[in-house]
C-alpha positions in Angstrom: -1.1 -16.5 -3.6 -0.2 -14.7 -0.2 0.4 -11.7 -0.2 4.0 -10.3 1.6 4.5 -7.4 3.1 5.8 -5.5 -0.1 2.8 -6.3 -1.9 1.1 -5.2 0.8 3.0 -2.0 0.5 2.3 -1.3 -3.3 -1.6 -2.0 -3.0 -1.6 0.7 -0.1 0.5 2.7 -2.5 -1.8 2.1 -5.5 -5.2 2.8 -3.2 -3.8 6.4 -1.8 -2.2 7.5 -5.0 -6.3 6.5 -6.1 -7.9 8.9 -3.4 -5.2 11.7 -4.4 -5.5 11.4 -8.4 -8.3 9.0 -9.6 -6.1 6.8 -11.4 -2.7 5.4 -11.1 -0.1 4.4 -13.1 3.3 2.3 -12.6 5.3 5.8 -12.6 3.2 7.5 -10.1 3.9 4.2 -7.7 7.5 4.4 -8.8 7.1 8.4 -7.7 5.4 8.0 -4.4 7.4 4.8 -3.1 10.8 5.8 -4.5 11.6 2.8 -6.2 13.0 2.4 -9.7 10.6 2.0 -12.1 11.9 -1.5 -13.3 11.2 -2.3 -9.6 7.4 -1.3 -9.9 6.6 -3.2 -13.0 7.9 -6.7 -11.8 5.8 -5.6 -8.2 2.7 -4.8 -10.8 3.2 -8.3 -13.1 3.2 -10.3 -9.8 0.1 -9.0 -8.1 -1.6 -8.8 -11.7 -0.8 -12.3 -12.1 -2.1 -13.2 -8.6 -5.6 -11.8 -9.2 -4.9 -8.3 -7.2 -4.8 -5.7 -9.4 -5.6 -5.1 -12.9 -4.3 -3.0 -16.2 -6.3 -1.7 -18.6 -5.4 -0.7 -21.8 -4.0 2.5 -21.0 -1.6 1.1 -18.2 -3.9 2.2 -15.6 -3.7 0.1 -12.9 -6.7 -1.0 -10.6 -7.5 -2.9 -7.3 -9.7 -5.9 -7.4 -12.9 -4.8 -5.4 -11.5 -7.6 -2.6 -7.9 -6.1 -2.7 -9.6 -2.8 -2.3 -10.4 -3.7 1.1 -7.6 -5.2 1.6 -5.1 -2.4 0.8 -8.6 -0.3 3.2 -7.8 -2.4 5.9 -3.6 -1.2 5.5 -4.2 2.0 4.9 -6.4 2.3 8.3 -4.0 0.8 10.3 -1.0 2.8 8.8 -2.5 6.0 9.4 -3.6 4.5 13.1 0.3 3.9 14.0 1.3 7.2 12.3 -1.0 8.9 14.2 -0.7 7.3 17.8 3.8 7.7 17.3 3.1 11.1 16.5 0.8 12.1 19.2 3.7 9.9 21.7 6.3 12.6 20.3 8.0 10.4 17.6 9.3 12.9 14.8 6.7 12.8 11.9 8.8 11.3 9.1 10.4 8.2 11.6 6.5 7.4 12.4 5.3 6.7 9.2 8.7 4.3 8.7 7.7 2.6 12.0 3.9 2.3 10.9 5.0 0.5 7.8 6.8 -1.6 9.8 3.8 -2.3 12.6 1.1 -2.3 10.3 2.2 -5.8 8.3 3.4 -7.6 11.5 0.2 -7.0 13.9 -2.6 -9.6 14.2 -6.4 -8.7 12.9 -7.0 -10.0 16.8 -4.5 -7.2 18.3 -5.3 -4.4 16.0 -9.2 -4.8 16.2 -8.9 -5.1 20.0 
């Protein structure tokens, strides 16, 4: 299954909320991405069925160890862009919209350099 650049978006979502709490549940992604709760848990039953994430019996949801790098390797390049727009003079909250934007369309080729 490929992943699209909302997917993308919730594992990022899922690995932060992880560095910032220790575990995650569909209401803190529902929280931190503002998006309807019904929202998160059709985003959470597609990249559970697609072998990305999974849900104990508590609701918790984890990354796969693979997806874990995955959502690394969005993270690192989301915080890159924020950073660099930021440092050009772009307002804080309009650079982390345009990293979200820059982070899914750039090539592993580009962005490693």
């Amino acid at each position: 299954m490929k992943l699209h650049a909302s997917g993308e978006d919730y594992l990022e979502t899922i690995l932060v909320i992880h560095k910032k709490m220790g575990m995650v549940r569909s209401v803190d992604v529902s929280r931190h991405m503002g998006v309807s709760k019904p929202s998160v848990c059709v985003a959470v039953n597609t990249l559970k069925d697609g072998g990305f994430l999974t849900i104990d019996e508590g609701y918790f949801l984890y990354l796969t160890d693979i997806d874990r790098e995955v959502a690394e390797k969005i993270y690192e390049r989301d915080c890159f862009f924020t950073e660099q727009l930021i440092a050009a003079g772009v307002d804080p909250k309009t650079a982390e919209v345009d990293a979200c934007r820059m982070e899914h369309v750039i090539s592993n080729e580009s962005f490693n350099g």
